[in-house]
Structures are given as C-alpha cells and as structure tokens.
C-alpha positions in Angstrom: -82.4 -43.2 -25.4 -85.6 -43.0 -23.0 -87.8 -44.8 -25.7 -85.2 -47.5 -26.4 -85.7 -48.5 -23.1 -89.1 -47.9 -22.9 -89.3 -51.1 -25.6 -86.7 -52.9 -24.3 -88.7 -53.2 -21.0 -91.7 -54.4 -22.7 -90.0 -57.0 -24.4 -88.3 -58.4 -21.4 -91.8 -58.0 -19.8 -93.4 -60.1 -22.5 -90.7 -62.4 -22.7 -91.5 -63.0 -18.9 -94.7 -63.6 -19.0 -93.9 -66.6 -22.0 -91.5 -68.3 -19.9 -94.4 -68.0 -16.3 -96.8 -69.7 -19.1 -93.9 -72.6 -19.6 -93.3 -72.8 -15.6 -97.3 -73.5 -15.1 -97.0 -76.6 -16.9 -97.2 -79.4 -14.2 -95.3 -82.1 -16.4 -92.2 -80.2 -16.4 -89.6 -80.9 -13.6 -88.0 -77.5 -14.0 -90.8 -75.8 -13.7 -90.8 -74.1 -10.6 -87.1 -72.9 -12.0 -88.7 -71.5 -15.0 -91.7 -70.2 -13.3 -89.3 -67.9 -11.2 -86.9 -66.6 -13.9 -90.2 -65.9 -15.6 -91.0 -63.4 -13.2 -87.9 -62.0 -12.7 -87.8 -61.0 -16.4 -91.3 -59.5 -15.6 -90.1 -57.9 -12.8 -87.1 -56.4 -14.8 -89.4 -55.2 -18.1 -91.3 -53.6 -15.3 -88.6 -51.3 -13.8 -87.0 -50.2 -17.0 -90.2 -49.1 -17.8 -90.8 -47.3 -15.1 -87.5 -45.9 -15.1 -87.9 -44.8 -18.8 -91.0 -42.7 -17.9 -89.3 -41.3 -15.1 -89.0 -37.5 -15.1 -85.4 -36.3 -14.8 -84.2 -34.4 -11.5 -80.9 -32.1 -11.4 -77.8 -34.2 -10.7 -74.1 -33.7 -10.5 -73.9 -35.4 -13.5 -75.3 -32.2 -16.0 -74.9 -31.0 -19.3 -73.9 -28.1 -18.2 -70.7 -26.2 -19.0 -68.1 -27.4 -15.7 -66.9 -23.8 -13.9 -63.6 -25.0 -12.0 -63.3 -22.3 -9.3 -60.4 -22.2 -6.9 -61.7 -24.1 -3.4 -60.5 -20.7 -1.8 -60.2 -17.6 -3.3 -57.4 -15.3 -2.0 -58.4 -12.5 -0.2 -57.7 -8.6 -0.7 -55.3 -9.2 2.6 -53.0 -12.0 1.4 -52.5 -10.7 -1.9 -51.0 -7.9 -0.8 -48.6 -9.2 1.4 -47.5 -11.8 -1.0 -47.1 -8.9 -3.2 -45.2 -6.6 -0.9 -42.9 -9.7 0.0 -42.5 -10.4 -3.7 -41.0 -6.3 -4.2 -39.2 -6.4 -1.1 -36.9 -9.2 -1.8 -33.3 -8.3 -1.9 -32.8 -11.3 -4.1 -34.1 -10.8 -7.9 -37.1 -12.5 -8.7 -38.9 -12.8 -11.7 -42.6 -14.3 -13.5 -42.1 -16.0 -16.9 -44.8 -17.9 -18.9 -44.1 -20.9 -20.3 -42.8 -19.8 -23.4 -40.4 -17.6 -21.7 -42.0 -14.4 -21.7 -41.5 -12.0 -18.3 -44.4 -11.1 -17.7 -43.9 -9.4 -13.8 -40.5 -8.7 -11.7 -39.4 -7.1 -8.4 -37.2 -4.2 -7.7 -33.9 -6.0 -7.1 -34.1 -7.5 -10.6 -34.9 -3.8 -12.3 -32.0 -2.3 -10.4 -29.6 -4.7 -10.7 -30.6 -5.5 -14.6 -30.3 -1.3 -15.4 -33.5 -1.8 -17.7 -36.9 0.2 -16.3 -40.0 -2.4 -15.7 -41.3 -1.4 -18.9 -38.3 -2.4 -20.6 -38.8 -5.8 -19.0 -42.4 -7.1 -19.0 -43.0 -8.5 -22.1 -39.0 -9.8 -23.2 -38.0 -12.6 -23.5 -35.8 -14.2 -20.5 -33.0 -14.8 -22.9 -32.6 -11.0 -23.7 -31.3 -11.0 -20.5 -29.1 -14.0 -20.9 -25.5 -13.3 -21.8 -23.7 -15.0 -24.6 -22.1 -17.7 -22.7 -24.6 -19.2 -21.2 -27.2 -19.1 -23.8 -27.0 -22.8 -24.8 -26.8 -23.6 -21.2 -30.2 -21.3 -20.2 -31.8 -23.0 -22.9 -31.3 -26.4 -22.0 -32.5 -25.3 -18.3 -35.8 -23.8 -19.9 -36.3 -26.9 -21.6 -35.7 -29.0 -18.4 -38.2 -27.0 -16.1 -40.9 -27.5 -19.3 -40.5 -31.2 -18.7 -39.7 -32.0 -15.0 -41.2 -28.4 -13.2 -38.2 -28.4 -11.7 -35.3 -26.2 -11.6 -32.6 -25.4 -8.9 -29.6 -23.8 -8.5 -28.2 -23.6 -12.3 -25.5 -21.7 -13.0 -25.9 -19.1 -15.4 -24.1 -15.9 -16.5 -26.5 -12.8 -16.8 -26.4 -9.7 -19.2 -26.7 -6.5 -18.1 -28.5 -2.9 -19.6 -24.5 -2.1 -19.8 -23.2 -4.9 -21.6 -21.8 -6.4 -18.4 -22.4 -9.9 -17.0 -22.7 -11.2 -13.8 -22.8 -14.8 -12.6 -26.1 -16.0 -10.7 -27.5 -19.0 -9.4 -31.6 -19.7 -10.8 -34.1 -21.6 -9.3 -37.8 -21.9 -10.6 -40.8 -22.7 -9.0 -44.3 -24.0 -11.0 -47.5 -21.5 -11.3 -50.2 -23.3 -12.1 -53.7 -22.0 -13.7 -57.6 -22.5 -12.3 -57.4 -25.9 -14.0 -54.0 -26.9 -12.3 -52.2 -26.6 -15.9 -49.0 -25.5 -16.0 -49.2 -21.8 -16.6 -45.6 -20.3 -15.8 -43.3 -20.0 -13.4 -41.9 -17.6 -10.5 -38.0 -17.9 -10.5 -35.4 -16.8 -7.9 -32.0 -15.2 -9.1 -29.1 -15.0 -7.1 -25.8 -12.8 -7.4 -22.7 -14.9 -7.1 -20.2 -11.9 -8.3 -18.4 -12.4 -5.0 -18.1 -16.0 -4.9 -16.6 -15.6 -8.0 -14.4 -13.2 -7.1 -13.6 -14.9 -3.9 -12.9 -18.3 -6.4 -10.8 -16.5 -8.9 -8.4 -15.2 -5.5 -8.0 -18.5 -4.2 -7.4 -20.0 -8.1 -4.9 -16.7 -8.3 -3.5 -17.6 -5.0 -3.1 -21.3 -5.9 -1.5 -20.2 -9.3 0.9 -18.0 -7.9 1.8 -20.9 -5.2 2.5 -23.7 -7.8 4.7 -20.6 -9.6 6.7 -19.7 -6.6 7.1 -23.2 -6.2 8.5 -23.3 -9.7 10.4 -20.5 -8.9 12.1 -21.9 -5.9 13.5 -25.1 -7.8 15.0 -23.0 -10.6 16.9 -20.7 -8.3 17.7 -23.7 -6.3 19.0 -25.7 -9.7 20.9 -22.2 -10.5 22.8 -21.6 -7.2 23.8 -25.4 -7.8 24.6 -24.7 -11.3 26.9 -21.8 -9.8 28.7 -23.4 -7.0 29.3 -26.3 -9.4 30.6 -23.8 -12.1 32.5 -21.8 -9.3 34.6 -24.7 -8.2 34.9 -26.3 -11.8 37.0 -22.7 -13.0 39.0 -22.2 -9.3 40.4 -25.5 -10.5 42.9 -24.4 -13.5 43.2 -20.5 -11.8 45.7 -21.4 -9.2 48.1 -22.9 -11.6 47.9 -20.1 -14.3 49.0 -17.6 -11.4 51.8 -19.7 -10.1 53.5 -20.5 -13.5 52.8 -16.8 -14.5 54.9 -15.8 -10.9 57.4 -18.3 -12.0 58.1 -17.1 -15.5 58.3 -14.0 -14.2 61.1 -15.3 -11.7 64.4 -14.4 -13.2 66.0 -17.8 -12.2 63.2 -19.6 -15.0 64.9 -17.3 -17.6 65.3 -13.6 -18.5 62.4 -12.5 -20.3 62.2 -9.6 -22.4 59.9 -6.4 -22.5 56.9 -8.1 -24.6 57.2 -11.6 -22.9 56.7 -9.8 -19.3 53.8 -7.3 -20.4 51.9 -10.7 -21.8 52.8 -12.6 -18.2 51.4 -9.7 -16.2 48.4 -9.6 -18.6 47.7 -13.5 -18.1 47.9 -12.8 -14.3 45.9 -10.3 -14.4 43.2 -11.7 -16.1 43.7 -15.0 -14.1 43.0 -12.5 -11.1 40.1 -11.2 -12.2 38.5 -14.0 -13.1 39.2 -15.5 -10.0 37.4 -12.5 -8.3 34.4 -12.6 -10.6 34.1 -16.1 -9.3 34.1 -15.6 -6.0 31.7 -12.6 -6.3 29.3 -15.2 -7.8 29.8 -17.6 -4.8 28.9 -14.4 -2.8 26.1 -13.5 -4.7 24.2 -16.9 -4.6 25.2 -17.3 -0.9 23.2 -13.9 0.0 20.6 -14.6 -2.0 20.0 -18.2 -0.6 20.8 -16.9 2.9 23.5 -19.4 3.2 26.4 -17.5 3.9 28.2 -17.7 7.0 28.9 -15.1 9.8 31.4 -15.7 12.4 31.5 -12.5 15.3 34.8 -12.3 17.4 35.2 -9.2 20.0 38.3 -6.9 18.0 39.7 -3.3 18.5 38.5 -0.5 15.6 41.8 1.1 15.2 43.5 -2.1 14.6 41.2 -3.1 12.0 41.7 0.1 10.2 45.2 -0.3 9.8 44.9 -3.5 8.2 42.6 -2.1 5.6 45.3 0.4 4.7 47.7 -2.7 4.6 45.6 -4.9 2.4 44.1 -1.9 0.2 47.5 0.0 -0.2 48.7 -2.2 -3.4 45.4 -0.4 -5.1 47.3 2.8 -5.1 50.5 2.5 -6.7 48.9 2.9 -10.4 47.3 6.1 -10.1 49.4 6.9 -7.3 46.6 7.8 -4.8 47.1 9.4 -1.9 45.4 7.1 0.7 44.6 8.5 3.9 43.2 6.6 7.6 42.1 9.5 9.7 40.2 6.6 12.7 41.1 7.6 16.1 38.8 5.4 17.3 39.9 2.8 20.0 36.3 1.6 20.7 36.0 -2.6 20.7 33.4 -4.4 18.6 31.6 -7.6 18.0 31.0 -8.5 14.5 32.3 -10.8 11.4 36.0 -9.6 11.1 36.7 -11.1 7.7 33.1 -10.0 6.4 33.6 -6.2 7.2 37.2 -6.6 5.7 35.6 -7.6 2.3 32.8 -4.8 2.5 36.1 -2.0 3.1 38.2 -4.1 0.3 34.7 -3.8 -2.2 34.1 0.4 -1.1 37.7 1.2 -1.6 38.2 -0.7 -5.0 35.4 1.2 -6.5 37.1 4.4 -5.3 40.2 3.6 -6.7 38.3 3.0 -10.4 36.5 6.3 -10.6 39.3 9.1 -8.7 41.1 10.9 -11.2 44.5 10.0 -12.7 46.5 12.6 -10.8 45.5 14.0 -7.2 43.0 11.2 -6.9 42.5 10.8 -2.7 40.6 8.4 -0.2 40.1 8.6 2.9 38.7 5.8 5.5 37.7 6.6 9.1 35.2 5.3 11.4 32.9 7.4 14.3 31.0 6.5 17.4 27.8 6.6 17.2 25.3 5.4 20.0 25.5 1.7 20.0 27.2 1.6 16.8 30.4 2.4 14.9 30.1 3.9 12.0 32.6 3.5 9.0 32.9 5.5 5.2 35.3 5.1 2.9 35.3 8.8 0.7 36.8 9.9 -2.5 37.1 13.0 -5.0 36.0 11.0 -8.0 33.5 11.5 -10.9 30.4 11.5 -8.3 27.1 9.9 -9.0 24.5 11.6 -10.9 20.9 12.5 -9.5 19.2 9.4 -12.1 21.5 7.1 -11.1 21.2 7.1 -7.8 19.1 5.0 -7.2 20.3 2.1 -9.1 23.5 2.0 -7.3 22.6 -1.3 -5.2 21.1 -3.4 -8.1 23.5 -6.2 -9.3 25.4 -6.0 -12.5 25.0 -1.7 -12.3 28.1 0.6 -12.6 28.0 4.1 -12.4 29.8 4.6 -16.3 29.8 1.1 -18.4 32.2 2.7 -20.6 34.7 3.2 -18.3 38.0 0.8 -18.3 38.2 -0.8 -14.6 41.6 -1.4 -13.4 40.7 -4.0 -10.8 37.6 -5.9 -12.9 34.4 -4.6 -12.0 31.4 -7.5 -12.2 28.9 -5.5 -11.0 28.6 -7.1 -7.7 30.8 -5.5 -5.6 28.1 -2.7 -3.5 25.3 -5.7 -3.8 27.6 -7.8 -1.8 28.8 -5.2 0.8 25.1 -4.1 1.4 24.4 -8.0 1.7 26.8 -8.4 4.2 26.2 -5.0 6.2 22.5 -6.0 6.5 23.1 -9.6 7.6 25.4 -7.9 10.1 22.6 -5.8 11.4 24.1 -2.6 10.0 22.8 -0.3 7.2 24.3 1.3 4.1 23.9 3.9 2.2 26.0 7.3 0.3 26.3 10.9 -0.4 27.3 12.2 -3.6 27.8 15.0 -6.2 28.7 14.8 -9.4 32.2 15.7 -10.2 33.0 15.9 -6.7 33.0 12.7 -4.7 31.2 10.3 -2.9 31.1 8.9 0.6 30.1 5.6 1.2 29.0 5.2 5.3 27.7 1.8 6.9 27.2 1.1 10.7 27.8 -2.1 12.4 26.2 -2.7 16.1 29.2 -2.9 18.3 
C-alpha cells in the first residue's frame, strides 16, 4: 500500500510539471489556468510522497486485538451487597441463560421449590414448570428471546412434591462485556392466596346465583301448592255433604254395606281434606307467611275447649281423656294457632295408646313469664334412634302402623312451626313402651 502511493505521487508530480510546461507558453489564453493546476498536481505528487515515506506512529486505529473492558469495574463492596440483597429476598428469584439453563438462585426459591441448590443449578427452567403451563412458559421464553422483555405472566409452578403453585414472572436482561445478551435475572411471585381468595369469591358468586335458583323454585312450588290446595278443597265439601245426606234416613234407608262404604268415602274425604290443609301449613311456615293474630284469653277456658273439640278422638279406642289445668292465669297469644298445636299433640296420642286402657292427659303450669302446656300419654314411646327425627317433615315414629285419623307426617313440624313463631319452645320426654309427654311454653 505504501509503495502504491509512493508511485502514484510521482506520477501526479510528473504529470504537474507537463501541464506548468503547457501554462509557460505565452500564446495560450488559458495559460495562467493551466500554469496553476500544474502546480497544484505538483504540489499533490509531492505530499503523497511524502506521506508514503512517512514512518507510522501508534494510533487508535491498530491492528491490535480490541480488549472491551467494563468503563467501571464493580468493586469487592457492591458485589456483596448486591449479592446479600439477591439471598435475602423473600420473593424467589432466579439466573437463567439464554437457553434456559438456571444457573444461580436465592433462598426463597430453594425453599419454596423443596429441591437443594444443587438440585437446581444446571436444570432447565421448565423442570420446574408444571404441566399446564408448559406451552404457555414456552411461549414467554420465546418472547423475552425477542423483545428482553417480560412482566407479570402467569404461570403455574411445579413443586419437589408434585404440587403446583400459581406465580406471577417477570424477567429482567443480563448482558455480557460486549453488551450481548447473556441471560436473564427473573422475579417469581406466589399468587396461592390470590387464588384462593378468587376461587372464594367465584365459590361465593356460585353459591349466590344457586340460592337464587333456589329461591325461585321454592317460590314456583309454594305457588304450585296453594294452587293445588284450592283446586282439591273445591270437590271435598260436596263429597262430605252428600255422604251426610245419604246417610240421613229421610234420603232412604240404607243397609249395613251401603253405610260402612258412606262412612269410608267420608272418611277419606276428611282426611284428604286435612292433608291439604297441612300442606297450606307447611308452605306457609316455611315461606314465613302465615298469620298470627294475639287476643288476651283465660287458660282454664281454653282447656276446656280442647277437651270439647278433641273428645270425638276418643270414642274408638275408648280413651280415657283427662284435663287436670287448674290454672286461671290470662294470656296473650294466637288462640286459634295454639288450638291447632293441642288438636296436632293429642291426635298423635290418640294413634299410638293402646287399644284398651289407652289415657291422655292435658294440663298447663306457670312458669315465670310463661305458661307451660303438655299433652301426655301411655303409648308405645319413642325409641332412643328416633328421637331425634321426631320434628323432620314426613317422619312417624312406626310407618307400619294403621293411623286412625290420617297421619301426613306433618303434624309435630307444624306445631313446632307455630310454637316458635309464637315465641315459645317445644320439645318431649319419652320411654319406650311407656309414654311420652309433649311440653311447649308460650310467653303469656
């Protein structure tokens, strides 16, 4: 290169000096012109001879191999608090190459992985990726490659145990001495209880749009019932009153097996008539909707009506049935309501006391600011495992057992209904083969 230009200087030199020989010529109009490009080319050989001959000096511009060194290398001092920082995070942190090798992590990420730091450095990140989100932690891999960017990706992580937890990952670039990308240094955080706290409220919201759900049906049932209800009272009344006036001697005289299959019609007409209204009951308590009316009345007085409006119950089993109330106190409650409860306790007596020398006895008590009223018998009793179920709708002590006045099933769910609405409480004592006593107190 230096002799190249070495020649090409003397040419131009020579070259110069022709066209100063052309410019000396007096004839020529140009020739000043000529005369001075003449010696610029002469001046120009000149230099790059010069310049060619020149001995080289040490510039920036070398041959020499480039050493990139950082502008500021990091001292003993720094290092070691960026490293103590890096261990003492409570939030997991972890060093990955750029082909997804770990190669460093802190002590949150080994404790909350299960695997020792051995177990660690050198895996790859997706070892610790669970099945779920493997597709999904590849893909965010792939984007940090090409952006160097990464934050707050949701990914599920696998555990030493098998189990998997849900974390939030965010990356940030490492880059070598030559500012390549080398790695990067990436922040893991535990979401377990945001999850938790997001499967309560999606729990909570489920359970809502059920209850919901639940509301309507029972509300499209106790419509269905009432509608039902009133549809079947409508033919009752009439198949009692024609059965009473077949069985009036002036329609006709009717023999032995005619009369039996009157009373039986009745009968049934009655009972069905009753299961009805025990529905009507039922729905009403359970919707809250049934109506309570207190008047101020006299204890004794409304204990001889019970014997008057339960006494008809006795005549088939001829039951001795017995008021023992001396009571003259005064009380504010439902009348009609408390009537029904006694009417409900005393049926039931009258199903389970025996054939002969069956007995019930009603009575009432003082007791504080309340009255309290039972209704006993000397039936079959209630067994221990039974107990318990005595208040549930539908339940009877002995399903095989023939009841004389119906039996739905509803009768002690209505009178506890009642009693509670009433302010009272309910409950019984019982042995089997012996009896039970049935007690509730109403507030006076």
């Amino acid at each position: 290169m230096d002799t190249f230009s070495s020649v090409g200087g003397l040419l131009i030199a020579v070259l110069g000096l022709g066209v100063v020989a052309i410019g000396l010529d007096p004839s020529n109009h140009y020739a000043n012109q000529i005369f001075s490009l003449g010696v610029a080319g002469i001046a120009s050989g000149g230099v790059m001879v010069w310049l060619s001959n020149r001995k080289p000096t040490k510039t920036i511009l070398t041959h020499e191999k480039y050493d990139a060194k950082s502008p500021k290398s990091i001292s003993s001092h720094e290092f070691m608090k960026y490293k103590t920082l890096y261990e003492g995070s409570p939030v997991m942190q972890r060093t990955v190459t750029i082909d997804g090798i770990i190669i460093e992590c802190n002590q949150a990420y080994v404790k909350t992985f299960g695997h020792t730091r051995e177990d660690i450095i050198g895996k790859s990140l997706f070892d610790h990726t669970a099945d779920q989100s493997m597709e999904s932690m590849h893909k965010t891999f792939e984007t940090w490659k090409q952006t160097g960017k990464v934050e707050n990706m949701e990914i599920w992580f696998k555990k030493k145990d098998g189990s998997t937890f849900p974390g939030l990952i965010s990356a940030n670039n490492i880059y070598d001495d030559r500012g390549r990308l080398s790695g990067s240094n990436t922040v893991i955080r535990d979401i377990s209880e945001i999850y938790q706290a997001r499967r309560a409220l999606d729990e909570h919201e489920r359970q809502k749009i059920q209850l919901e759900e639940l509301k309507k049906m029972d509300s499209v049932k106790e419509d269905f019932y009432m509608m039902v209800s009133k549809e079947c009272q409508v033919p009752i009344e009439p198949i009692k009153r024609y059965c009473e006036i077949l069985k009036d001697s002036a329609a006709g005289k009717l023999n032995t097996k005619q009369r039996e299959a009157i009373d039986e019609i009745h009968y049934n007409a009655a009972r069905l008539e009753q299961l009805i209204h025990d529905i009507v009951d039922v729905q009403k308590l359970n919707s809250n909707r049934m109506e309570f009316k207190k008047d101020e009345f006299k204890v004794d007085e409304f204990m001889l009506s019970i014997i008057d409006t339960c006494s008809p119950m006795m005549t088939e089993k001829n039951i001795e049935f017995v008021n023992t109330n001396s009571n003259k106190s005064t009380i504010t409650s439902d009348k009609s309501r408390l009537k029904q409860v006694f009417y409900n306790l005393v049926q039931n007596a009258v199903d389970f006391v025996p054939q002969e020398g069956g007995k019930i006895e009603i009575g009432s008590n003082n007791e504080g600011n309340s009255i309290q009223f039972y209704v006993q018998d000397n039936g079959i009793g209630i067994s221990e495992k039974r107990k318990e179920s005595i208040f549930k709708k539908f339940y009877q002590v002995d399903l095989s057992f023939k009841r004389k006045y119906g039996g739905t099933g509803f009768g002690l769910v209505i009178c506890k209904g009642i009693v509670e609405n009433l302010d009272g409480k309910i409950w019984f004592e019982s042995k089997e083969g012996e009896g039970t006593t049935f007690y509730f107190t109403i507030p006076k």
